[in-house]
C-alpha positions as CSV (number, residue, x, y, z in Angstrom):
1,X,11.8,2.4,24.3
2,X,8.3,1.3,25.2
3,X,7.4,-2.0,25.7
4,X,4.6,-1.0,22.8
5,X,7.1,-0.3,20.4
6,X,9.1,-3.3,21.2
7,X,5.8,-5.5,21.2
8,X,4.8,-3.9,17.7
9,X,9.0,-5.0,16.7
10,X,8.3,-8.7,17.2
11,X,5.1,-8.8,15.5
12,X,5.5,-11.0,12.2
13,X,3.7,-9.2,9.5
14,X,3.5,-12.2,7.8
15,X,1.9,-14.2,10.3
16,X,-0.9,-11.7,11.1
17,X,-1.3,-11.9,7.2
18,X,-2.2,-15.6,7.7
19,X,-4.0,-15.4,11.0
20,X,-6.8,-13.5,8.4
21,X,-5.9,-15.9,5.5
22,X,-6.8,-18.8,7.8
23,X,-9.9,-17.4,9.1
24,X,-11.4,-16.9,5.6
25,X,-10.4,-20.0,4.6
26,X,-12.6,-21.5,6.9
27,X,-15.3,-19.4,6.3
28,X,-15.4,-20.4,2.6
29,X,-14.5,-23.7,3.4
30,X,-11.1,-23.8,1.3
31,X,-9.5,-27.0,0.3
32,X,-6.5,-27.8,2.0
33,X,-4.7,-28.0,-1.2
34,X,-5.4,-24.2,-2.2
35,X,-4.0,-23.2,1.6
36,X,-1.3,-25.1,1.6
37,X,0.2,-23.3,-1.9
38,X,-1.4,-20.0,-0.6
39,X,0.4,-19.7,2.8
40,X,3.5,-20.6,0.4
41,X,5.1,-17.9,-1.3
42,X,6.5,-18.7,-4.8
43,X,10.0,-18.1,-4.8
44,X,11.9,-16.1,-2.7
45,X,14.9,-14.0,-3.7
46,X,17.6,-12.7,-1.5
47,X,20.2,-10.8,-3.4
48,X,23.6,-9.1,-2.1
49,X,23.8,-6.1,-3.8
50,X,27.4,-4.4,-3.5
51,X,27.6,-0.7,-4.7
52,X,30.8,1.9,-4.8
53,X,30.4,4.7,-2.9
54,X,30.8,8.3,-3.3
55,X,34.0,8.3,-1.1
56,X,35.8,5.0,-3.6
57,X,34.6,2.5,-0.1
58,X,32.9,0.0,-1.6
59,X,29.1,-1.1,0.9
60,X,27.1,-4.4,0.2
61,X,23.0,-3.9,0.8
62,X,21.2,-6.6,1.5
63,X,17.7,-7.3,-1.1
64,X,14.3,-8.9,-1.6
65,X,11.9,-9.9,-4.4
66,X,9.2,-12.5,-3.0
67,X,7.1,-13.6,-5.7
68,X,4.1,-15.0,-3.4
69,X,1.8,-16.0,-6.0
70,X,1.0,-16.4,-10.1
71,X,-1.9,-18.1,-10.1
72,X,-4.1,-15.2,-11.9
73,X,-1.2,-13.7,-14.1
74,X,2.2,-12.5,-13.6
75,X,3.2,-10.7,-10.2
76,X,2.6,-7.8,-9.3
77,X,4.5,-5.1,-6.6
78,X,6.3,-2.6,-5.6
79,X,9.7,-2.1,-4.1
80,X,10.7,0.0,-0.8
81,X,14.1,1.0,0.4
82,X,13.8,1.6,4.2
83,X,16.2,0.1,7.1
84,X,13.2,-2.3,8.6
85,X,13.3,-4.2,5.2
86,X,13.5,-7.9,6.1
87,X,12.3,-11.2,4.7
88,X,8.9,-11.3,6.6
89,X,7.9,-8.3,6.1
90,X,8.6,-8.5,2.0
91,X,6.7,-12.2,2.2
92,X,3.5,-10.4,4.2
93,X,3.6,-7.4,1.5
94,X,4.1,-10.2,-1.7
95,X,0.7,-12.4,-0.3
96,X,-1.1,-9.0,0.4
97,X,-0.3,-7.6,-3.2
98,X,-2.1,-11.2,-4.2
99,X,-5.3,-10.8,-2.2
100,X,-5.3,-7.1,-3.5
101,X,-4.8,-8.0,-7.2
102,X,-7.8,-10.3,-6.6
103,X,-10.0,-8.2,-5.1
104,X,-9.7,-5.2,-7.6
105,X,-10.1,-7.6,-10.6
106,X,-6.8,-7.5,-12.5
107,X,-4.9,-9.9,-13.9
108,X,-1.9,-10.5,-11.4
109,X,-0.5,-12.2,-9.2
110,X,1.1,-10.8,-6.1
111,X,4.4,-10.0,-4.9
112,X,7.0,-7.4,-3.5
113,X,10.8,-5.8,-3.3
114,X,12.9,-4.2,-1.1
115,X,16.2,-3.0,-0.3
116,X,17.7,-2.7,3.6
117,X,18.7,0.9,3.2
118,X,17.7,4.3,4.5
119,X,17.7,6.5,0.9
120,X,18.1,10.1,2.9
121,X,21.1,8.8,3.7
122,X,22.5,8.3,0.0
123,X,23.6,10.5,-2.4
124,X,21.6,10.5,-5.7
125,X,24.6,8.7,-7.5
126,X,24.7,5.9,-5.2
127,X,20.5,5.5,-4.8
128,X,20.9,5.2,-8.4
129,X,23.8,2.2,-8.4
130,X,22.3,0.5,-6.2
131,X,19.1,0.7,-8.1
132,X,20.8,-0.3,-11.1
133,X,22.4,-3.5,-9.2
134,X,19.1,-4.5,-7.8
135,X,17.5,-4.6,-11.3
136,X,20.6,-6.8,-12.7
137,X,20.6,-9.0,-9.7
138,X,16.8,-9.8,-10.7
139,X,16.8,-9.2,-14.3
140,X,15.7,-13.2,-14.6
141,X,13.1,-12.6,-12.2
142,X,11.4,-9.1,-13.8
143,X,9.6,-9.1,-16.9
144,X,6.6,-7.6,-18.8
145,X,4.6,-11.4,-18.7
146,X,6.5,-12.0,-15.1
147,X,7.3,-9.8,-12.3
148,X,6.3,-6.3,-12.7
149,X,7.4,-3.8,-9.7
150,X,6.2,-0.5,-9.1
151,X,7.5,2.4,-6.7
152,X,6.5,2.1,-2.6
153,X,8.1,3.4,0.7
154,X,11.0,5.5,-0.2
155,X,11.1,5.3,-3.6
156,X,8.8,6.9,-7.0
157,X,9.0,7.8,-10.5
158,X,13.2,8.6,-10.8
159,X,13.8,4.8,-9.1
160,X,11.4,3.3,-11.6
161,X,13.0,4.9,-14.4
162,X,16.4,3.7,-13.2
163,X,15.2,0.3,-13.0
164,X,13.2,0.3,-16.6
165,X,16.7,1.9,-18.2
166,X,18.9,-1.3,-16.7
167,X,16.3,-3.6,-17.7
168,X,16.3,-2.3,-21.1
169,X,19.8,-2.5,-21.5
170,X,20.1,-5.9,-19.9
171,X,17.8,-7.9,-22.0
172,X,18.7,-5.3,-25.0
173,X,15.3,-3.9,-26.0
174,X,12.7,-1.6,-25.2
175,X,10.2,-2.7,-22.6
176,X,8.3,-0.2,-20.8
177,X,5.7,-2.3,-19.3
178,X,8.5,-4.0,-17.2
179,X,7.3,-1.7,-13.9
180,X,4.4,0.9,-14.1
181,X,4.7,4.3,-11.9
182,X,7.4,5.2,-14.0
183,X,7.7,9.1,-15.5
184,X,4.9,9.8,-18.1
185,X,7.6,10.6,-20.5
186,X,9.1,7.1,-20.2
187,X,5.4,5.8,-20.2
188,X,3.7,6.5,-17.0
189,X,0.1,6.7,-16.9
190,X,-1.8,9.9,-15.8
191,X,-3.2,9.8,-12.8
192,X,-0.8,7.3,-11.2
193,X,0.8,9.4,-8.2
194,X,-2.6,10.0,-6.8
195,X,-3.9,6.6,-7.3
196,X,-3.4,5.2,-3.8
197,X,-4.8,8.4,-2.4
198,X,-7.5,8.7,-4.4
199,X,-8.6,4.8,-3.8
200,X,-8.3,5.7,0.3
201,X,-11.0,8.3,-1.1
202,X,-13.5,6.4,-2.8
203,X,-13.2,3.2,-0.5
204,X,-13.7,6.1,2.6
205,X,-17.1,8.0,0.7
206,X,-18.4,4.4,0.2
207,X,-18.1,3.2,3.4
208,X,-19.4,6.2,4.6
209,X,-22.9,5.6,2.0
210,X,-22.9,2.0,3.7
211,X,-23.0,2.8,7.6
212,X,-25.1,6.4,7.4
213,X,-22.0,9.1,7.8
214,X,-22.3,12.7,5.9
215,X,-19.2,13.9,4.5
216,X,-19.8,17.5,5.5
217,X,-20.3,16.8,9.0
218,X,-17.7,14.4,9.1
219,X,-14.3,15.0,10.5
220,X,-10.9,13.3,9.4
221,X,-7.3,12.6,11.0
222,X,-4.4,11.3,8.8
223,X,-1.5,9.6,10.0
224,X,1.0,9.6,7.3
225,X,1.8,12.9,4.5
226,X,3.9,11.0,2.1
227,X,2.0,10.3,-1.3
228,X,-0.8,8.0,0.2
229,X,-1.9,9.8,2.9
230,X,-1.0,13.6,1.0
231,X,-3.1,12.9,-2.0
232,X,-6.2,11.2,0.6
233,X,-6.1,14.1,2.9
234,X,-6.4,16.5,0.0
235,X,-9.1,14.5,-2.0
236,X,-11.4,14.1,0.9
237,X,-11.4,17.1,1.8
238,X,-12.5,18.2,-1.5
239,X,-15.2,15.8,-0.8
240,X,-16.2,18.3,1.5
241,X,-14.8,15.9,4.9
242,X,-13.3,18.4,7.3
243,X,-9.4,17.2,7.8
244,X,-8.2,18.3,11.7
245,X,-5.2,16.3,11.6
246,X,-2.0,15.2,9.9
247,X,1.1,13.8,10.4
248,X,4.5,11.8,9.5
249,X,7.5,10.2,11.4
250,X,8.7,14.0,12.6
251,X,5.8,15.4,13.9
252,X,1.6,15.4,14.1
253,X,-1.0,18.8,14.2
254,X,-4.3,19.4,15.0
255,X,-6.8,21.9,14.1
256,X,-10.5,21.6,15.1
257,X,-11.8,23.5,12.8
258,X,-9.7,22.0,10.2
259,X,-6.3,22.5,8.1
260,X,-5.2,24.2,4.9
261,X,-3.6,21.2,3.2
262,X,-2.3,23.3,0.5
263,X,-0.1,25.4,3.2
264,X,1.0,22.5,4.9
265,X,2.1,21.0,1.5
266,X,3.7,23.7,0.7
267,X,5.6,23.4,3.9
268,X,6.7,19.8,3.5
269,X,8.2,20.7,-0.4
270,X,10.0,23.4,1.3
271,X,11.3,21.3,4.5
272,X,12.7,18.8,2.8
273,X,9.9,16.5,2.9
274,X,9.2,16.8,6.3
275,X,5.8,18.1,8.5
276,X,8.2,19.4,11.2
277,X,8.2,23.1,11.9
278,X,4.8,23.9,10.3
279,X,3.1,26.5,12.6
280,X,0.1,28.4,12.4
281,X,-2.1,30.2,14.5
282,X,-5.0,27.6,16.2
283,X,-2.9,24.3,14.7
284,X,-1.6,22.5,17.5
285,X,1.4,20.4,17.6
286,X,0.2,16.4,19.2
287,X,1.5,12.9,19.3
288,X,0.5,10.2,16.3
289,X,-0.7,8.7,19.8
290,X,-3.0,11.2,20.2
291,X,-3.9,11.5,16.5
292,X,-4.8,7.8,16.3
293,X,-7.3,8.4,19.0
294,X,-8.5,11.7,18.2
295,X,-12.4,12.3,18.6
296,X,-13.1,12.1,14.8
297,X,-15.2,10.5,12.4
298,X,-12.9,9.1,9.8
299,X,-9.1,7.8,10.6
300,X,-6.8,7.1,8.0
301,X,-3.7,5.4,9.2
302,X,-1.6,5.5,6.0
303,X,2.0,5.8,7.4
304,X,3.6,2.4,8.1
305,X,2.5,-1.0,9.7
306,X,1.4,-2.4,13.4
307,X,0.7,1.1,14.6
308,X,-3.2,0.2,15.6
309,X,-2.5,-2.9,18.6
310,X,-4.6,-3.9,21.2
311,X,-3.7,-0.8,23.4
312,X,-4.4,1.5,21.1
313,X,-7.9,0.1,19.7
314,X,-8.7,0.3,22.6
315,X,-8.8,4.2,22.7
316,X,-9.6,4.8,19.3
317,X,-12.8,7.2,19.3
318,X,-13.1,7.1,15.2
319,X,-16.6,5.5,13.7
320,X,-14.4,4.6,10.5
321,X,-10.6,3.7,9.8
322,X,-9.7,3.1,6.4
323,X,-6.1,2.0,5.7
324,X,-4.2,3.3,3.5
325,X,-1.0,2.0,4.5
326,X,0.0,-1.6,4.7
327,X,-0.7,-3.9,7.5
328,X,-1.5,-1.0,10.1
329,X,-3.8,-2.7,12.3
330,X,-2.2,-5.9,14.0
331,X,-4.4,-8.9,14.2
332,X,-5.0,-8.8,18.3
333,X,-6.4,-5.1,17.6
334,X,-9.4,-6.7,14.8
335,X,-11.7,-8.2,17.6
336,X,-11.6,-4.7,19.4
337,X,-12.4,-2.3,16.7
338,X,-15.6,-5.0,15.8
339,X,-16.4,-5.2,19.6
340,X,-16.9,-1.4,19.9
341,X,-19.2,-1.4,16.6
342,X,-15.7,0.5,14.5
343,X,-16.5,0.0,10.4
344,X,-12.6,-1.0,9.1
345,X,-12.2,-1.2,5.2
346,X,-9.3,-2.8,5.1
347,X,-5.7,-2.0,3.4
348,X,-6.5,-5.1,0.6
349,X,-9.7,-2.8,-0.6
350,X,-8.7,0.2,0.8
351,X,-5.3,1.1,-0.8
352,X,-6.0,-1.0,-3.7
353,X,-6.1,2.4,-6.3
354,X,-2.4,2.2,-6.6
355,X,-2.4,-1.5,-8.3
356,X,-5.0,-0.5,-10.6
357,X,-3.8,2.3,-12.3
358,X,-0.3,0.2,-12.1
359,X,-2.6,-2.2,-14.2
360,X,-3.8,0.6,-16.5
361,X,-0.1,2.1,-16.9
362,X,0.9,-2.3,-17.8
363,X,-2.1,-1.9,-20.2
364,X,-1.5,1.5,-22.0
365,X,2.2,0.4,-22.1
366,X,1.2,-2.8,-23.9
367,X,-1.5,-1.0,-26.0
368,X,1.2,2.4,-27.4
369,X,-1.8,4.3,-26.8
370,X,-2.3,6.7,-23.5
371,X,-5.7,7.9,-22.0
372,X,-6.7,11.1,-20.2
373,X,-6.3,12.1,-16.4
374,X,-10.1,12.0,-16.5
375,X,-10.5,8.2,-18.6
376,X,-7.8,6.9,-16.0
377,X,-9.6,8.6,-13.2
378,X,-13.2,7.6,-13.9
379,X,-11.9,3.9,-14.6
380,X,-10.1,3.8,-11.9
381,X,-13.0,5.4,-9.2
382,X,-15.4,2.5,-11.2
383,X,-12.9,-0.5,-10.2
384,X,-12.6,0.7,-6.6
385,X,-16.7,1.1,-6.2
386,X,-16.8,-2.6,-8.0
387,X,-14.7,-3.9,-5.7
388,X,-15.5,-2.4,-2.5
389,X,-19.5,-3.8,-3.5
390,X,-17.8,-7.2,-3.8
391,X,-16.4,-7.1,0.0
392,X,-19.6,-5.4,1.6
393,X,-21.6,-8.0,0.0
394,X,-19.0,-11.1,1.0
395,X,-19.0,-9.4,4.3
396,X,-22.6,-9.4,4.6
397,X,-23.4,-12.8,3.2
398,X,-20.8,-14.5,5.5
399,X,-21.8,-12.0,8.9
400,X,-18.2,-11.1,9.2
401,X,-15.9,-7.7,9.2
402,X,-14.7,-6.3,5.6
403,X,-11.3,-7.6,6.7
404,X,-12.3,-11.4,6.4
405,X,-14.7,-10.1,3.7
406,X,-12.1,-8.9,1.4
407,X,-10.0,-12.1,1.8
408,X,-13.0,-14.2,1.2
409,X,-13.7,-11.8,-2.0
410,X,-9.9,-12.9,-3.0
411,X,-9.5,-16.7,-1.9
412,X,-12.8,-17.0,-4.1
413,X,-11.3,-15.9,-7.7
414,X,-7.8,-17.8,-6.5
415,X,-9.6,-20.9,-5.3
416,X,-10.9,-21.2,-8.8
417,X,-7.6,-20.4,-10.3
418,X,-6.1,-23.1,-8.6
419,X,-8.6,-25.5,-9.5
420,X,-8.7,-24.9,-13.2
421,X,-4.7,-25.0,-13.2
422,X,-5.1,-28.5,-11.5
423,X,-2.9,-30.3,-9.3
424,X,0.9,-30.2,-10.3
């Protein structure tokens, strides 16, 4: 192993989350008191969750639920089964979800789930009963006016409807605003799956507006092909941004004169979810390495987290990185993407598409009435332009990056909250 990837191990997600909270703070000039509950979550719950497997042996999975804030409604977040689950980085996740719930405007607070488990390695019976347990374990803790999750690394719609069935049974009625990015025919919203994608999308063409790019001479690498960075790839290259690159955790390909998305989509649904294998004449196979500092115009990292440090800052070559993923650029790396003059719209602004239509699917839920692909859409592209404004103009008025920006944009709508709550 690399001493990289074994620095990028021991980085504490949630600190690098308060590294930035601190630094807005001061900015704005924060009372001590709003800090002090912010860099506190909530409450934290660590469940033991054991589940029968397919061959009778019985396993015991280890999960999370952080509610880091309520201040501006009830928590909001999703819930993602992967091994590197751990307290810290479901705390880091929990405050984001509260500076992105601020920032887009909705009425939430922030928080997230997750489970210690690799779901490729599960059947489909025992993904679902341990689903099931993790819903009864926190059936106190969920609610339509409390904790609402929603589907994020390594799970979707079929998890969501497993947890919205157990709920239902649990508390013994229906309630299908108790987690949003369920299946439309339980109450999904339209629009939903792409959400995320298409938010990377908007918050990318605005940026662009802001610092002078043009789409059509622009050129894009993605790192990440799961639903974030599928959906962003595809959408901005409608937008007429040429896309050379792609990738995932098997493999990474380049083409300079750009890839058919469709094909390689195609490829994945037929590989089992996986990029590995694709090959075409003029696509190259490369490193994420070398995709992160490709000489493009646009760089979406939407995979996982810490995969922009120092080193690689350093060697990144893009004019623009918009995040789609959580947490991918480690604090130390910030002062070196502003130092070389590198616009970064940050994953609190950047990715915030998902939580919104979330919010419209909590809505529509609420209401019993369901809009159109194009109402959710147009709503949703309005929110993310609204928002993004907000940050530019924070970021401008307090000559700082979008990063501290977008936490400024936050900690002013929470500092308020707290302050008409009062002291308790």
């Amino acid at each position: 192993m690399s001493n990289t990837a074994t620095e990028q191990q021991h980085v504490s997600m949630f600190e690098a989350v308060l590294a930035r909270f601190d630094k807005a703070a001061e900015l704005l000039n924060v009372s001590p008191f709003t800090r002090e509950i912010l860099r506190n979550p909530k409450r934290i719950n660590i469940v033991s969750l054991p589940v029968q497997m397919d061959d009778g042996t019985v396993k015991v999975f280890q999960g999370y639920r952080v509610v880091h804030s309520t201040v501006l409604g009830p928590s909001k977040g999703g819930i993602r089964y992967a091994l590197d689950v751990d307290l810290d980085e479901v705390q880091a996740l929990s405050a984001w979800m509260t500076f992105k719930c601020a920032i887009a405007a909705l009425p939430y607070g922030g928080a997230k789930g997750g489970i210690c488990v690799n779901p490729r390695e599960l059947s489909t019976g025992e993904l679902e009963r341990l689903t099931r347990a993790y819903t009864r374990a926190l059936s106190d803790v969920f609610g339509v006016d409390k904790d609402i999750p929603a589907p994020d690394m390594g799970t979707g719609k079929r998890e969501m409807a497993w947890i919205v069935d157990e709920f239902e049974k649990v508390v013994g009625h229906s309630e299908p605003g108790v987690v949003t990015g369920k299946p439309k025919t339980l109450g999904g919203s339209r629009g939903r799956e792409e959400a995320t994608g298409r938010g990377v999308m908007i918050a990318s063409l605005e940026a662009m507006k802001k610092i002078g790019m043009d789409k059509r001479a622009s050129t894009a690498a993605v790192q990440g092909f799961g639903n974030v960075g599928k959906n962003a790839a595809k959408l901005l290259a409608e937008k007429g941004i040429k896309v050379v690159a792609v990738s995932d955790h098997t493999a990474a390909y380049y083409n300079p004169t750009g890839l058919d998305l469709n094909k390689i989509s195609e490829h994945v649904a037929k590989n089992g979810g996986v990029l590995k294998g694709y090959n075409l004449p003029g696509v190259s196979e490369i490193s994420n390495h070398e995709l992160l500092t490709l000489d493009v115009d646009l760089l979406v990292p939407a995979a996982t987290a810490n995969v922009i440090n120092a080193d690689i800052a350093k060697d990144i070559k893009a004019k623009l990185i918009v995040e789609g993923a959580n947490g991918p650029t480690t604090a130390d790396a910030d002062p070196i993407l502003h130092e070389k003059g590198i616009t970064v719209v940050p994953d609190v602004l950047a990715n915030g598409g998902g939580v919104t239509v979330s919010y419209f699917e909590w809505v529509q839920n609420r209401l019993g009435h369901y809009w159109t692909t194009e109402e959710v859409n147009s709503k949703h592209d309005e929110s993310m332009k609204l928002a993004f404004q907000n940050v530019w103009d924070n970021a401008q008025q307090f000559k700082t990056t979008l990063r501290i920006g977008a936490y400024i944009t936050a900690l002013k709508k929470l500092d308020k909250g707290i302050e008409y709550r009062g002291r308790f």
